[in-house]
N, C-alpha and C positions, 0 to 999 in steps of 0.2 A: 479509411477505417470508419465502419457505422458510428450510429449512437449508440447502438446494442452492445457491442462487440466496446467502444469506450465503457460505459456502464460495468462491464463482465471484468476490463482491466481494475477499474477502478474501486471494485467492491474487492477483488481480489489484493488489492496492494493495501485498502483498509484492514483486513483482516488480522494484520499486525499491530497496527492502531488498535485493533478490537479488541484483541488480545490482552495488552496493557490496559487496557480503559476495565476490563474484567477485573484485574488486578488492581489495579486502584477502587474499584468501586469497591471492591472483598475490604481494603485495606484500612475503608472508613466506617466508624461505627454510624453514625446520624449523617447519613448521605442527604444532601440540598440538590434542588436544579443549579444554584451555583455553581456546585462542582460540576454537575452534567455540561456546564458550559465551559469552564473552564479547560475541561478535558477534549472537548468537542472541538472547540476553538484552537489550543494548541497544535492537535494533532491534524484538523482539515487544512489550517494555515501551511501545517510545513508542509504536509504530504500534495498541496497547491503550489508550493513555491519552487519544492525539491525538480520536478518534473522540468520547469520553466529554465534554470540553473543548466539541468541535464541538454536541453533543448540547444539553449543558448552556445552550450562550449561545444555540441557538435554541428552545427550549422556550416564554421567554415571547416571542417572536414568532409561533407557531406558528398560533392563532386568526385573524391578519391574512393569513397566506398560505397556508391551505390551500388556496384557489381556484387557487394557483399553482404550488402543492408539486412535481408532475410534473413540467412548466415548469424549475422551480429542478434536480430529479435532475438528469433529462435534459444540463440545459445545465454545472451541478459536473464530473457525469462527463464529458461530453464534452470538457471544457476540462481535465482531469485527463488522461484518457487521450491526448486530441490532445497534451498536453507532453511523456508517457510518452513518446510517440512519436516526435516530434522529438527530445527527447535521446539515442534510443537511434541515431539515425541522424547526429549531431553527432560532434564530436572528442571523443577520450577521456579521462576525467578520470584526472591524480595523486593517487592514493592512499598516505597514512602509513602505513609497515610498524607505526605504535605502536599497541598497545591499551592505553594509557592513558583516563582520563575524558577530560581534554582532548583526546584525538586521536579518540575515538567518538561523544562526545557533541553536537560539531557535526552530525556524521553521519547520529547516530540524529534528529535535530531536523529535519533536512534532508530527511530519509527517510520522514517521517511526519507531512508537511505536508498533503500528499494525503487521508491518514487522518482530520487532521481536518475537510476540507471534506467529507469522507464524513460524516459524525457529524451536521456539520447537514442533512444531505440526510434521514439516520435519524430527526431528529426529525421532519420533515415527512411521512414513510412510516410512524410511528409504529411502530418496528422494535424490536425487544427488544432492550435496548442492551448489557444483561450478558451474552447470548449472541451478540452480533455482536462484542462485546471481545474476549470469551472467545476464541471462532474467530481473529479479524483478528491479535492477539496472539500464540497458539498456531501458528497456520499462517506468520505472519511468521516466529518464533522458529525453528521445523525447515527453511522453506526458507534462512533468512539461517544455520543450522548448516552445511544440504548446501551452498550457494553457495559461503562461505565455502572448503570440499575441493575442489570442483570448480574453485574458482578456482587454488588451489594443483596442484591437480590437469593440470586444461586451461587454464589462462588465461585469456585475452582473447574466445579465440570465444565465449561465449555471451552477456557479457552485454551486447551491444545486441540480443541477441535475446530474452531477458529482457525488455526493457524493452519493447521492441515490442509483445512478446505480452502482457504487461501492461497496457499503453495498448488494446489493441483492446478486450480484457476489458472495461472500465471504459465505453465508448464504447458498447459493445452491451451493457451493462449499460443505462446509461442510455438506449436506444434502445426496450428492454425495457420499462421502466418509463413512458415516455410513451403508447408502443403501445398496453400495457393500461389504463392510465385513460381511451386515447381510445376505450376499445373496439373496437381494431383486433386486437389478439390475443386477448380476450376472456379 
């Protein structure tokens, strides 16, 4: 898998970080870069770790289903993005003005579920897992900082568009990856 093509997963699996980061930013009256980091930090950390977790526990199944690796992307992503997508078109959620652990850390767990069914898709693509961290982490953390402003900023418009465009990402991701093992994209 390129750097490209990591980058495209990994703004797409942000977009749910983004989301929430939206909503908290809406949530606080007198928004700091504190909180932009606090938020940023939370959410690049798990959506970094979740991936590595996913990695890890499919490694030693890896030999019984390469036959079916494509198969498994495909259908992660697609079940990822299809939810992406549904929630962004759902009622909107109450978010805590607190940055407390207790009030981010359900969050960031909730936020970076995705990330880890991504992780096991990466061991079956045998994807370089320090530089998809690296990226998924990194580009989590600066869009969950901008979200965060912009939620303070504009509100509510964006982030079921967020979500949206994040779910599509994920879907044609995986649409991507079946293609080319069936030799359709070559």
């Amino acid at each position: 898998m390129s750097i490209l093509e990591l980058c495209i997963i990994s703004i797409g699996l942000a977009m749910d970080a983004f989301a929430v980061a939206i909503c908290k930013g809406l949530s606080v009256k007198k928004l700091n870069f504190k909180h932009m980091l606090i938020v940023g930090g939370y959410f690049g950390v798990f959506q970094g770790i979740m991936p590595v977790i996913g990695y890890l526990l499919s490694v030693g199944f890896e030999k019984y289903i390469t036959s079916v690796d494509h198969w498994i992307a495909f259908i992660l992503l697609g079940l990822i993005g299809a939810n992406m997508i549904k929630e962004s078109l759902g009622d909107d959620e109450n978010i805590d003005c607190s940055f407390t652990f207790k009030a981010m850390l359900p969050l960031a767990i909730a936020t970076s579920i995705d990330a880890l069914a991504v992780g096991v898709t990466f061991a079956f693509l045998n994807v370089n897992i320090i530089l998809a961290v690296l990226l998924i982490g990194s580009i989590t953390f600066v869009l969950s900082m901008i979200g965060t402003k912009i939620g303070n900023v504009f509100g509510e418009k964006f982030k079921n568009k967020a979500e949206l465009i994040g779910g599509i990402i994920l879907i044609l991701m995986g649409l991507k990856i079946l293609l080319e093992h069936l030799n359709i994209l070559g």
